[in-house]
BAMI-401267 format. One record per residue (C-alpha): residue in three letters; x negated, y, z. Coordinates in steps of 0.001 Angstrom, whole numbers, always signed. Each point is the difference from the previous one (the first is absolute). Layout:
<sites>
type c1 c2 c3
ALA X Y Z
...
</sites>
This chain:
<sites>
type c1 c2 c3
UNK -139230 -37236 +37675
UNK -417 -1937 +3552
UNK -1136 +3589 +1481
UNK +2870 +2421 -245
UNK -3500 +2852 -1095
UNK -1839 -1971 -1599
UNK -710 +1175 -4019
UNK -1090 -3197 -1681
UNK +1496 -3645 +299
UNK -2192 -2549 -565
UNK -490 +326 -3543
UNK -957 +3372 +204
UNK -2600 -873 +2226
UNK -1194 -2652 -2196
UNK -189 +3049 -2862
UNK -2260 +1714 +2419
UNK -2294 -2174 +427
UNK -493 -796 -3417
UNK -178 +3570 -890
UNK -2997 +125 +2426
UNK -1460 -2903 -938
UNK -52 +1194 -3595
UNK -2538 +2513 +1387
UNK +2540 +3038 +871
UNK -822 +2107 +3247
UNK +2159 -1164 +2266
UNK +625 +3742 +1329
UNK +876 +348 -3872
UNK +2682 -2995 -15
UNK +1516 +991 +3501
UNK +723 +3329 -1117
UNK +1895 -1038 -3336
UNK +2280 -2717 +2502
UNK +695 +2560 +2400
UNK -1761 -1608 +2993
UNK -3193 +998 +2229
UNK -3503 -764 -250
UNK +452 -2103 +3005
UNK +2639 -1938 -1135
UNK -1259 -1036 -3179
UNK -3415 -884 +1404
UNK +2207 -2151 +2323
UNK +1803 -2121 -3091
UNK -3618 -189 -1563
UNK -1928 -1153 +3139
UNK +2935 -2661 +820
UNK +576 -1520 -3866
UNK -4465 -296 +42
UNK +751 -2205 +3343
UNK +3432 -1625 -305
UNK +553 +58 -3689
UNK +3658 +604 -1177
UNK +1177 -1290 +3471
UNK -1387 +2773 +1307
UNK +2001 +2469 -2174
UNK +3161 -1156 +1834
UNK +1632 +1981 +3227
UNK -1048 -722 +3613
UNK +2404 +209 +2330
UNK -157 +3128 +2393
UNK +498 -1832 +3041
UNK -2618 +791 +2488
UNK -1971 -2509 +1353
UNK +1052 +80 +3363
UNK +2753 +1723 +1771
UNK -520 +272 +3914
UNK +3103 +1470 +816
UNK +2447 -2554 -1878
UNK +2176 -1637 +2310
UNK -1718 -3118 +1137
UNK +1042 -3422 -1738
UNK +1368 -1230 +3098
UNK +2191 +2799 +958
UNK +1180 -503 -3826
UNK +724 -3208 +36
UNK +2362 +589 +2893
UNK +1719 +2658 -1819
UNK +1110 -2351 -2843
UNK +904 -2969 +2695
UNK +2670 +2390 +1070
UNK +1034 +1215 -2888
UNK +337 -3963 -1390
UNK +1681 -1431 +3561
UNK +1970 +2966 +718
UNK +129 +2190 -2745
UNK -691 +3013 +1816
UNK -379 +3126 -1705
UNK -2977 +2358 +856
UNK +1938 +2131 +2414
UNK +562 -3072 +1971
UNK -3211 -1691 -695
UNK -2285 +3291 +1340
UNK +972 +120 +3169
UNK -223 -3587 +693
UNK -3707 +352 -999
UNK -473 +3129 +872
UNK -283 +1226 -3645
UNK +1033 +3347 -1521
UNK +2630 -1133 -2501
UNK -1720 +1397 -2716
UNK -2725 -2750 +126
UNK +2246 -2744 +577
UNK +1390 +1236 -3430
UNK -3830 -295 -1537
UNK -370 -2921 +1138
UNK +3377 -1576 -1025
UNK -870 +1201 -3568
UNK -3616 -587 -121
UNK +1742 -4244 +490
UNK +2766 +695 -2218
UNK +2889 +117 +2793
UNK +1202 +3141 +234
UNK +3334 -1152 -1333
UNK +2240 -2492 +1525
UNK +1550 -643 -3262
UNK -3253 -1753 -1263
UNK -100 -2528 +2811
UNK +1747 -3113 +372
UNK +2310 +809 +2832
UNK -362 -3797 +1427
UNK -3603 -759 -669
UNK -1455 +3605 -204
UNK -2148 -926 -2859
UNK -582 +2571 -2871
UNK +2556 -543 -2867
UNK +583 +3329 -1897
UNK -2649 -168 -1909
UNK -2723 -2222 -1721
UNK -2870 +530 -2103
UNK -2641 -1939 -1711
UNK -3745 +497 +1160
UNK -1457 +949 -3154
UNK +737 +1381 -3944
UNK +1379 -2499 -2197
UNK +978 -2782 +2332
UNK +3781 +812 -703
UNK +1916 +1707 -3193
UNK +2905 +896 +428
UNK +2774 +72 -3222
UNK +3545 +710 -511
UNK +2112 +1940 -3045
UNK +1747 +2741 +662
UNK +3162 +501 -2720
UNK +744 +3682 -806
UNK +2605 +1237 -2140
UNK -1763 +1835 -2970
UNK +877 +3806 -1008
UNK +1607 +1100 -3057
UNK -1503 +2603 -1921
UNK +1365 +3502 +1711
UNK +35 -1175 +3267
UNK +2711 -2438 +2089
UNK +2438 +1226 +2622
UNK -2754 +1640 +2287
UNK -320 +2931 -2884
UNK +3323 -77 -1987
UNK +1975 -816 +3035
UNK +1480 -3484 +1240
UNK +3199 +153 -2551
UNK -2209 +1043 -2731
UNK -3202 -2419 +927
UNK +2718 -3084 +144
UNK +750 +259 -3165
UNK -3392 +500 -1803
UNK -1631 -2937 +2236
UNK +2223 -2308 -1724
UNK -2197 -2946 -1768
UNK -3064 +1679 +1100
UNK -1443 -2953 +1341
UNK -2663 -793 +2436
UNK -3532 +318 +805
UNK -1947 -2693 +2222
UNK -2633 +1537 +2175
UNK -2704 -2891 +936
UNK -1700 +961 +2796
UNK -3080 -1669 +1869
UNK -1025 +1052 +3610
UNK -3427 -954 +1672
UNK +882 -1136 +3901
UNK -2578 +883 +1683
UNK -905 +3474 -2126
UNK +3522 +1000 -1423
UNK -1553 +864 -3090
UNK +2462 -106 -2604
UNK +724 -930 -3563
UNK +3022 +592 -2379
UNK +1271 -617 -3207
UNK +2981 +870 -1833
UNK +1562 -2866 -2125
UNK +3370 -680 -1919
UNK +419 -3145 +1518
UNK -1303 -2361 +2904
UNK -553 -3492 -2503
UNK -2310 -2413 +884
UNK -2267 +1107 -2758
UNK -284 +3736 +1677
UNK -443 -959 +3229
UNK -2995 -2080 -618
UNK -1322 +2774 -2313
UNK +618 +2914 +2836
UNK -2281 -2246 +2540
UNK -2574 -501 -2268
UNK -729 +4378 -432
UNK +1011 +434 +3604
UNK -2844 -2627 +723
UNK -2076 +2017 -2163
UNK +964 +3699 +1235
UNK -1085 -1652 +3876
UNK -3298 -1275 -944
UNK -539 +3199 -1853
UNK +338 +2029 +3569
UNK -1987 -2697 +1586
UNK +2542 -2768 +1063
UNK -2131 -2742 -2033
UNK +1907 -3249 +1154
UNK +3837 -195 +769
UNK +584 -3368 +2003
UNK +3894 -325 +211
UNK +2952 +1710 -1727
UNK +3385 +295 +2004
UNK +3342 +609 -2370
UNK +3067 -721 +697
UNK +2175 -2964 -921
UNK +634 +1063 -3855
UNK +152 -2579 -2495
UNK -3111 +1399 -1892
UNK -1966 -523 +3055
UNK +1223 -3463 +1019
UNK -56 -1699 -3261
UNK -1710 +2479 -2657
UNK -3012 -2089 -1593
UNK -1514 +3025 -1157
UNK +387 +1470 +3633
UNK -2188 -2575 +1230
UNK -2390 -433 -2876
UNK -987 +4094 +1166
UNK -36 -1170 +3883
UNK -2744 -2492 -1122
UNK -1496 +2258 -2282
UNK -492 +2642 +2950
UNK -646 -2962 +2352
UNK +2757 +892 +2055
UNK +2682 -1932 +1980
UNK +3963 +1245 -575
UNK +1898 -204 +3238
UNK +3822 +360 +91
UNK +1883 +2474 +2602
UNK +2992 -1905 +2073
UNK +3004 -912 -1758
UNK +2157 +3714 +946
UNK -2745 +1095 +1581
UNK -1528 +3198 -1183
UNK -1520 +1349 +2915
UNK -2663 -2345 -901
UNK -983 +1607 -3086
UNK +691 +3177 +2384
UNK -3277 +1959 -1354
UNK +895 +229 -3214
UNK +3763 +539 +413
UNK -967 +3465 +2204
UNK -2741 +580 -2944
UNK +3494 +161 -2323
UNK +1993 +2328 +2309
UNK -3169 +2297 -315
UNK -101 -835 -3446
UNK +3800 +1461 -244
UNK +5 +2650 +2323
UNK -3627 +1642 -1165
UNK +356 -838 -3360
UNK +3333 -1277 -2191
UNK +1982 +2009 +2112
UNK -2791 +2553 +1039
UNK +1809 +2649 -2520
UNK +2737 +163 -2501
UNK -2083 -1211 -3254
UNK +1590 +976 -3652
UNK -1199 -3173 -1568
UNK -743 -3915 +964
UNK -3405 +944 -2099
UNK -759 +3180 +2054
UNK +448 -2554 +3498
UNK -1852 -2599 -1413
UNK -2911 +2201 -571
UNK -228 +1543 +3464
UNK -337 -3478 +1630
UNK -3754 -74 -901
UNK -457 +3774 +2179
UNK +1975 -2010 +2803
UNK -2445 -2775 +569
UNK -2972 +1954 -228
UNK +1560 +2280 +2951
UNK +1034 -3561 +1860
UNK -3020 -1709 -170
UNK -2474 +2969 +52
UNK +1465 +2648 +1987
UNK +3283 -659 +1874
UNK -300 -647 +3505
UNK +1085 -3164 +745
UNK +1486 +27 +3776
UNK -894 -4082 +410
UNK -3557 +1109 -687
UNK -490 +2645 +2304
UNK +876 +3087 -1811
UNK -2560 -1308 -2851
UNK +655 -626 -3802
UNK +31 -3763 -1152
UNK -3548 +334 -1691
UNK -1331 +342 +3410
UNK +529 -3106 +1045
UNK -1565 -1870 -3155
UNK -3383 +2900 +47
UNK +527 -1650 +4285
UNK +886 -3227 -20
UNK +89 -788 +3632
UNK +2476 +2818 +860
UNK -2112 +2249 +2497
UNK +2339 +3199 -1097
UNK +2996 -1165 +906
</sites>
């Protein structure tokens, strides 16, 4: 949900209206989604005017804000902190600015930390982001050692877990990450062949249009053999009419979105809690995404889940 109250995403909205326009009172329909008269006359009155595009959140940003600090005085705020890197306890005074609104403003431009600027140039370098859903996928395999029926070292102990972990094998978690939304999309696998890579970007294609990311224009991976020279790889870029890009040679920061999406993916859910069998992990990794994508705040997004920004393309929540 884009609005941390709100009780129906955009589908449910699209269930209300039809409900109505299927000749239901619309006091009737409120009442069985849990939401006011007013509010459901509101999702009627905007879908008759806007259509579906009017099912989708505004943003709550007033319309004008007379007391915001004026553009100006902003813009002199971030010269200082660029030239002189000056913190907000040096920059108020200058300005004669409590250093509480030097801070606003500092985030509000995304410089409130010196370790995101380019010491020499000042210019923004912590963090990029494409403009809209689907412009950029993210991919990379994470290899995890599998669990042996009774649990590994984390329940019988390391000694004990050593031994029992022996020829166990490995799983290959592919995952895809949406830049600009940071929805996610997993699958576990026994191996990372040509064959299953090109097979895991076909359904991950399909599981984004399905939530409304209709068109993926480039796919970034890493410099793996399947994705450098696999036929079938390519066959399912051109099949999704995508374009495969290739990180830096030893460079993984550039596939950095979907490297943090695996330390999540370890911390929150292989390693989340001490699981008995490979089969009982596997299973949970379904619950996982569904929390990622549809509830988990995201701190890159403002606080908001990933679904957010695909429901609100151009970002206004974060």
């Amino acid at each position: 949900m884009s609005h941390r109250n709100a009780r129906l995403t955009v589908h449910g909205r699209r269930i209300l209206v039809a409900r109505v326009l299927a000749g239901r009172p619309v006091a009737h329909v409120a009442a069985e989604m849990g939401i006011s008269r007013p509010t459901a006359h509101k999702w009627v009155r905007r879908w008759k005017s806007e259509g579906d595009a009017g099912l989708v959140d505004r943003s709550s940003r007033p319309c004008r804000t007379p007391h915001r600090t004026p553009a100006a005085v902003e813009e002199r705020v971030c010269d200082l902190r660029r030239t002189r890197k000056l913190g907000p306890a040096r920059i108020g005074p200058i300005l004669g600015l409590p250093a509480s609104t030097v801070h606003r403003v500092l985030t509000r431009h995304r410089l409130n930390r010196l370790a995101w600027l380019d010491r020499p140039t000042g210019i923004v370098i912590r963090r990029y982001e494409r403009e809209r859903p689907g412009e950029l996928i993210h991919i990379d395999v994470k290899k995890l050692g599998r669990i042996p029926d009774g649990g590994g070292h984390k329940i019988l102990g390391r000694q004990a877990g050593r031994a029992t972990r022996n020829n166990a094998g490995f799983d290959y978690v592919h995952s895809a990450v949406d830049d600009h939304s940071r929805l996610a999309y997993s699958e576990i696998h026994p191996d990372e062949k040509v064959a299953t890579c090109a097979a895991f970007l076909t359904r991950a294609a399909a599981f984004f249009a399905g939530l409304g990311i209709t068109r993926i224009e480039r796919v970034l991976t890493d410099n793996a053999w399947a994705y450098r020279k696999g036929l079938a790889w390519k066959q399912a870029l051109a099949d999704i009419g995508a374009t495969g890009k290739l990180t830096r040679p030893y460079r993984p920061q550039t596939n950095g979105k979907v490297e943090r999406f695996n330390r999540t993916l370890a911390d929150e859910w292989a390693y989340q809690r001490p699981y008995t069998t490979n089969n009982e992990r596997t299973a949970a990794l379904a619950d996982f995404l569904h929390t990622y994508n549809h509830h988990r705040s995201h701190t890159a997004l403002g606080g908001h889940p990933p679904i957010t920004r695909v429901n609100n393309p151009a970002g206004q929540y974060t």
